[in-house]
Backbone as CSV, one residue per row, in Angstrom:
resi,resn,N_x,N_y,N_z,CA_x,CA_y,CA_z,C_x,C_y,C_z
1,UNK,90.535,63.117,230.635,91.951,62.900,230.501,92.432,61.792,231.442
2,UNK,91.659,61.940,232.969,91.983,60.785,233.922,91.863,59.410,233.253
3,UNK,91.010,59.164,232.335,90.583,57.740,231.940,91.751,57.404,230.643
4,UNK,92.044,58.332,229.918,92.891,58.380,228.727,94.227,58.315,229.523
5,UNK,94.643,58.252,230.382,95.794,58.058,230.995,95.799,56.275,231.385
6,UNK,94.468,56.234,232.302,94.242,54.938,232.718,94.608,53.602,231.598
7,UNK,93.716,54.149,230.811,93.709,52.994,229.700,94.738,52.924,228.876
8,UNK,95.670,54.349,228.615,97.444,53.939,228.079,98.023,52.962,229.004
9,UNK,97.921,53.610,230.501,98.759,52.857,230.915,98.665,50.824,231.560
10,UNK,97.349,51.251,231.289,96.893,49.833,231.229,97.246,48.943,230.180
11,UNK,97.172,49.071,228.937,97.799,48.926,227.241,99.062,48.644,227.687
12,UNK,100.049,49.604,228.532,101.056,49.504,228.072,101.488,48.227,229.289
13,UNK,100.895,48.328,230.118,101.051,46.997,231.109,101.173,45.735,230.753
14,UNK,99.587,45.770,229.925,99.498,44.617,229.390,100.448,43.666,228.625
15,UNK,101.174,44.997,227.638,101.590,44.574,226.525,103.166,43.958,227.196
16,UNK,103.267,44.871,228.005,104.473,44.877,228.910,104.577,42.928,229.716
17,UNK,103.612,43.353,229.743,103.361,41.503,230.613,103.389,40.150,229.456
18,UNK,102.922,40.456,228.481,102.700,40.020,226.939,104.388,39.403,226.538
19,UNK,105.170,40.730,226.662,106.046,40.658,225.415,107.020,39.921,226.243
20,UNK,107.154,40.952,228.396,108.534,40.222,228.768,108.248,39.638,230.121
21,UNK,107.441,38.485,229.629,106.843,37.814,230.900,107.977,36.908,231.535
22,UNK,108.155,36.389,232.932,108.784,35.611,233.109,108.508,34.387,233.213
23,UNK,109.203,33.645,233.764,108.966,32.020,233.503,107.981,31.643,234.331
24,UNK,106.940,30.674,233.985,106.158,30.119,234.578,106.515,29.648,236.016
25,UNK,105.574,29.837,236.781,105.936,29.820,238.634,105.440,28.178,238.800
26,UNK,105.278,28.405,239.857,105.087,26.274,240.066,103.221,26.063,239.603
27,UNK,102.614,26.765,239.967,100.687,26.733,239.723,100.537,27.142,238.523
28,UNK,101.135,26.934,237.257,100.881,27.635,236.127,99.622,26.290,235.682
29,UNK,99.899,25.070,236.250,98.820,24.138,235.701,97.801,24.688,236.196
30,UNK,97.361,24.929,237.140,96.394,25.807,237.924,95.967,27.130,236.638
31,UNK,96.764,27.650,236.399,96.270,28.949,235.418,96.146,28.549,234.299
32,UNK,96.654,27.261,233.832,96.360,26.460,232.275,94.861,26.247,232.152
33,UNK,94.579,25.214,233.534,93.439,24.369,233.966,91.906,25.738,233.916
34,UNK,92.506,26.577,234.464,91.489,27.848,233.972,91.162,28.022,233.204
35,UNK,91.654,28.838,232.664,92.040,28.951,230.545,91.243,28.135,230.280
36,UNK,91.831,26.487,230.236,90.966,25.466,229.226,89.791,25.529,229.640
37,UNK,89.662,25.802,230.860,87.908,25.249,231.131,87.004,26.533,230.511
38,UNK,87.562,27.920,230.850,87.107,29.454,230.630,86.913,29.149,229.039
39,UNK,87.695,29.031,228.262,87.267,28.359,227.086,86.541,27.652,226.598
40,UNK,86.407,26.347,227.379,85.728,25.620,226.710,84.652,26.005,226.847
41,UNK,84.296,27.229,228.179,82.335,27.251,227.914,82.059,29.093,227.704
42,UNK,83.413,28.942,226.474,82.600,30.302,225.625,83.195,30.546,224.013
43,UNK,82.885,31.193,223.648,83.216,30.909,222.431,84.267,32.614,221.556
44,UNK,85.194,31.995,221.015,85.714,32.924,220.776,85.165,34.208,219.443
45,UNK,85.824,35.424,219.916,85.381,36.839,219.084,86.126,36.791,218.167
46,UNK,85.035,36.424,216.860,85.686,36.548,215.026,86.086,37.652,214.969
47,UNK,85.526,38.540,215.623,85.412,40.001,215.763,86.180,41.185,216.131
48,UNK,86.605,40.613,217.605,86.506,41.551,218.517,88.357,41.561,218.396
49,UNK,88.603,41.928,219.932,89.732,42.031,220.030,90.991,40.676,219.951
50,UNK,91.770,40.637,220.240,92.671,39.317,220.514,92.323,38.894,221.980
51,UNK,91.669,37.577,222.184,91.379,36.945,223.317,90.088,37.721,224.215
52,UNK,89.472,37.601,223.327,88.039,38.345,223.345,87.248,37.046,223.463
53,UNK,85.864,36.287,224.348,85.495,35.376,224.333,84.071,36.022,224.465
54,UNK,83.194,35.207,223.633,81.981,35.681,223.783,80.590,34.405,224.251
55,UNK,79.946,34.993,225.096,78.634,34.102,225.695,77.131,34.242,225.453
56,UNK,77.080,33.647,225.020,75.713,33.777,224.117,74.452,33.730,225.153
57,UNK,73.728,35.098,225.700,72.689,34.983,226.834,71.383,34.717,226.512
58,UNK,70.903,34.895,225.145,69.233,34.734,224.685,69.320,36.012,223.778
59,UNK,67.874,35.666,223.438,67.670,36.760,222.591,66.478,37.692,223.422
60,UNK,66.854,39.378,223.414,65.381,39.964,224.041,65.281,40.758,222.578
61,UNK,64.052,41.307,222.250,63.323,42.028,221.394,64.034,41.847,220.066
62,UNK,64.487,40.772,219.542,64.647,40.710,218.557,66.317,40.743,218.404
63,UNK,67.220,40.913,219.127,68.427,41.043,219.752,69.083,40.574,220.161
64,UNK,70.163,39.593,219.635,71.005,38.525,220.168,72.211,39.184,221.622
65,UNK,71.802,38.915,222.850,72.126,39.389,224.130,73.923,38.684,224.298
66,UNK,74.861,39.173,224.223,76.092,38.875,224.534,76.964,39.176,225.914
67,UNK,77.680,38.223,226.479,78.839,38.928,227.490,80.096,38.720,226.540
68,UNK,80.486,40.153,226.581,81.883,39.565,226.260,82.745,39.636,226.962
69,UNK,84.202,39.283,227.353,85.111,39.141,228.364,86.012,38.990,227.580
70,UNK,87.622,39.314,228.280,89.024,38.985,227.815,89.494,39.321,228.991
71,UNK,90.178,37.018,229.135,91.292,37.147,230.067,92.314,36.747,229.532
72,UNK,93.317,36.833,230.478,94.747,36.321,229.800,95.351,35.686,231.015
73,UNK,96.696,34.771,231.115,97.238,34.775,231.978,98.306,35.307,231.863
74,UNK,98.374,36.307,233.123,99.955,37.392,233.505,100.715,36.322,234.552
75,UNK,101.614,35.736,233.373,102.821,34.823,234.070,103.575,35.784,235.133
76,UNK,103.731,37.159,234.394,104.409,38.214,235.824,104.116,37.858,236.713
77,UNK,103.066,38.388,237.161,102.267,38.131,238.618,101.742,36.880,238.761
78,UNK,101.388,36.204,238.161,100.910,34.637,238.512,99.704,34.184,238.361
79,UNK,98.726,35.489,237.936,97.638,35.493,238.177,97.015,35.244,236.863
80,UNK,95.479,35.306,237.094,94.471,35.639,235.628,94.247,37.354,235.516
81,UNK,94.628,37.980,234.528,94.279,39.374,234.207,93.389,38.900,233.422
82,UNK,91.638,40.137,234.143,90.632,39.928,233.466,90.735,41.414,232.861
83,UNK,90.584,41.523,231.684,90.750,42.528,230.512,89.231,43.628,230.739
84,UNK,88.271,42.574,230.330,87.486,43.591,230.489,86.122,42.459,230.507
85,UNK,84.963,43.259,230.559,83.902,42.324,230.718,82.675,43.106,230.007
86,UNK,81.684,43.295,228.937,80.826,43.712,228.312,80.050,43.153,227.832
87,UNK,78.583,44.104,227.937,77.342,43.666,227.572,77.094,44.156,226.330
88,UNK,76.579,43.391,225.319,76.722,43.871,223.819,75.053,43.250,223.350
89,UNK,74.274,43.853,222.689,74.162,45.513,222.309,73.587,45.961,223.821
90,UNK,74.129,46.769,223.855,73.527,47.883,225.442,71.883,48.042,225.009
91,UNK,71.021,48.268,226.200,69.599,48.760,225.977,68.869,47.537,226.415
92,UNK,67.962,46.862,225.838,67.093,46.064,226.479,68.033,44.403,227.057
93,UNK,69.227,44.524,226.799,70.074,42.948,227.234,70.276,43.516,228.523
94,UNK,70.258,45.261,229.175,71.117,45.630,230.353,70.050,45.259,231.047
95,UNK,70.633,45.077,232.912,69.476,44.477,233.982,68.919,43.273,234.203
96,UNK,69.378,42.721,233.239,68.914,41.209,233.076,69.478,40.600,234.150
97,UNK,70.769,40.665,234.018,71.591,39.835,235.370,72.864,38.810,234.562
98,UNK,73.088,39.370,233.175,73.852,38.266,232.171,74.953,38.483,232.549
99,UNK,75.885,39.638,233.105,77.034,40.192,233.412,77.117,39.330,234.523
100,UNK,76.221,39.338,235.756,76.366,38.659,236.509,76.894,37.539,237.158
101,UNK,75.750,36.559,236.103,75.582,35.107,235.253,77.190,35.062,235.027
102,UNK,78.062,35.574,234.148,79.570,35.470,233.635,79.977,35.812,234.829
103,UNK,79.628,36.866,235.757,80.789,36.876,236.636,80.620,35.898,237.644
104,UNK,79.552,35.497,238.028,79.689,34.137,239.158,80.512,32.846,237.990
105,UNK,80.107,32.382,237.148,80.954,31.430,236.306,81.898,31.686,236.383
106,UNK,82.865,32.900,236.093,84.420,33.124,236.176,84.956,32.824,237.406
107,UNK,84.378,33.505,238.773,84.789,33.169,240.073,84.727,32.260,240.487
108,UNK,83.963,31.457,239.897,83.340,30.164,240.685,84.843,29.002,239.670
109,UNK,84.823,29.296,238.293,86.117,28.592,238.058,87.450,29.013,238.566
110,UNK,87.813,30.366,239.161,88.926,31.066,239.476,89.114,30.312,241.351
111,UNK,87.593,29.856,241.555,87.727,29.460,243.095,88.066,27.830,242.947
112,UNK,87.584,26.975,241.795,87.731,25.488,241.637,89.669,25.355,241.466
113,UNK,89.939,26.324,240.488,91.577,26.134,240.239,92.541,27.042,240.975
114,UNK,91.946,27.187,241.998,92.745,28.345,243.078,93.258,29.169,242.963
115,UNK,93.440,30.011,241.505,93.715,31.305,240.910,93.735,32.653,241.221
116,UNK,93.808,33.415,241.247,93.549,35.365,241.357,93.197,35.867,240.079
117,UNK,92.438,36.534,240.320,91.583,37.314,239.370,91.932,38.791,239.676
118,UNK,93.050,39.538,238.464,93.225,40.924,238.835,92.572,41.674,237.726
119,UNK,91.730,43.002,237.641,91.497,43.518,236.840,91.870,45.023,237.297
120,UNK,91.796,45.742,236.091,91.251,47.355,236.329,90.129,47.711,236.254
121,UNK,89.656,48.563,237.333,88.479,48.981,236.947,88.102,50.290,235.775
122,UNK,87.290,49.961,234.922,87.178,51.256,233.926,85.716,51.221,233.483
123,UNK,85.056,52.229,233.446,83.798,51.768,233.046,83.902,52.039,231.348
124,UNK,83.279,51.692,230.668,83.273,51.554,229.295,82.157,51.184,228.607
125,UNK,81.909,50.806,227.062,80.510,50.529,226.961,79.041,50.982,227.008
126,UNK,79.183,50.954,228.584,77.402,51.549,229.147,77.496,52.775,229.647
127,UNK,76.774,53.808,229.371,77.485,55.219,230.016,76.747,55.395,231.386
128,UNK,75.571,53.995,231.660,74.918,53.844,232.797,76.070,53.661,233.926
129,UNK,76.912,53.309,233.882,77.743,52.823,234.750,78.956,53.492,235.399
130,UNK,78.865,53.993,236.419,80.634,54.849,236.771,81.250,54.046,237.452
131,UNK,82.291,54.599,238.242,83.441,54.193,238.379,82.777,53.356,239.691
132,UNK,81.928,54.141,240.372,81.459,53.623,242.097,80.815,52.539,241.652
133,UNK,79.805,52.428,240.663,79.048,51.367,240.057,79.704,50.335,239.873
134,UNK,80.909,50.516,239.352,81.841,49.406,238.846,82.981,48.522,240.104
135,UNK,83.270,49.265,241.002,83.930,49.374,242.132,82.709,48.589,243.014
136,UNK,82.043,48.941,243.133,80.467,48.422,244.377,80.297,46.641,243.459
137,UNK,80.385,46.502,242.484,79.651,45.773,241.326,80.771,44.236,241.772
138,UNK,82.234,44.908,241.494,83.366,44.119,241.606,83.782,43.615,243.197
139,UNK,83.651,44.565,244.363,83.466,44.630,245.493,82.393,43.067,245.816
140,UNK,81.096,43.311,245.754,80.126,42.582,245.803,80.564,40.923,245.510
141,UNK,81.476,40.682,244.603,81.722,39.658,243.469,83.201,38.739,244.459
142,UNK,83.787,39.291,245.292,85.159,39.230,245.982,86.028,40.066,245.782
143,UNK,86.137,41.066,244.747,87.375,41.898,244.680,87.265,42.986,245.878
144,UNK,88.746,43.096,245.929,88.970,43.788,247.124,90.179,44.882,246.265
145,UNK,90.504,46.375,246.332,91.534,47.071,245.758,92.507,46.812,245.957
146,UNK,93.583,46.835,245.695,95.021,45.849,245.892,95.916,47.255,245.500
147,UNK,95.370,48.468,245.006,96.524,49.229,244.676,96.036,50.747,244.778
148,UNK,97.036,51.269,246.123,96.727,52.739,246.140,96.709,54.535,244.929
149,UNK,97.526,53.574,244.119,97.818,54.673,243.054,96.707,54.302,241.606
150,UNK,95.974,53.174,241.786,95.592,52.915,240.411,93.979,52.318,240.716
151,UNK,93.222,51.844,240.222,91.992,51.498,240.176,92.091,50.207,240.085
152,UNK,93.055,48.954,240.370,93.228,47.996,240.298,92.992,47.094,241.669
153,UNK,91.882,45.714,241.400,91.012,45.260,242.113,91.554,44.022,242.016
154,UNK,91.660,42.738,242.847,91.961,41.538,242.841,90.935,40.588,243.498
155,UNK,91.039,39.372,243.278,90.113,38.853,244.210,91.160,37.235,244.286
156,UNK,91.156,36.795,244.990,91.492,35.287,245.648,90.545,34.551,245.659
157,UNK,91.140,33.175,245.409,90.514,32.160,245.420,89.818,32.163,246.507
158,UNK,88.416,31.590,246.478,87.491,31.142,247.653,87.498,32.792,248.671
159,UNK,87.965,33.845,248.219,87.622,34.957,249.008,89.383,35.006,249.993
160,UNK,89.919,33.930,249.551,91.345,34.050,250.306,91.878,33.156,251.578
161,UNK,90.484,32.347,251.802,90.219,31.306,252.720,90.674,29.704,252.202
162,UNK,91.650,29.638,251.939,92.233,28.213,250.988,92.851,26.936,252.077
């Protein structure tokens, strides 16, 4: 029920940030300049959700290995909201280090255009993975928790050292 709460109220955040965002702050070129580049080196989901981007890692056992990710920019806060991040098909693509691979690329562009990177943490997908897994995983990467009531993790540019 804890997680079915999480993820309404995450939905409804989102959508909330979506529908009554405010006006662009002065670094929005900064959060454009993201975007375009985060784009240009992945390719979008025919598929999946709205602003779903997918990265093509190799093939193991016969198995085309995917990350998928969805960010957006939350003009609210100023930042990049990273949606979510998944390994598709689960089983022989997991351990590789492809999640990884995407998450140093994201930070490493979130550190070039001086951005914030906020997500929630939720595990999803892999049932290998809990909440500490995901928390230790994001921790490791620069995020640091930013919010006592919620599972929500941020990270700063360059670690916050600008």
């Amino acid at each position: 029920m804890k997680h079915l709460r999480q993820y309404i109220r995450r939905i409804l955040s989102e959508e909330a940030i979506r529908i009554g965002a405010s006006e662009q702050k002065s670094d929005s070129g900064n959060l454009k300049g993201f975007m375009d580049e985060y784009e240009s080196q992945s390719k979008r989901n025919p598929i999946g959700m709205p602003g779903e981007r997918y990265w093509y890692m190799g093939e193991i056992d016969g198995k085309y290995c995917l990350v998928i990710t969805n960010l957006f920019i939350d003009k609210q806060r100023n930042n990049i909201k990273w949606s979510s991040i998944q390994l598709v098909p689960p089983g022989a693509c997991e351990g590789q280090g492809f999640a990884s691979k995407i998450m140093n690329t994201i930070t490493s562009l979130a550190d070039k255009h001086g951005v914030t990177l906020r997500l929630d943490v939720e595990p999803f997908g892999q049932e290998s993975l809990t909440d500490e897994d995901l928390f230790s995983w994001y921790s490791r990467n620069g995020f640091v928790k930013s919010d006592d009531y919620y599972d929500v993790m941020e990270r700063l540019p360059n670690g916050g050292n600008t």
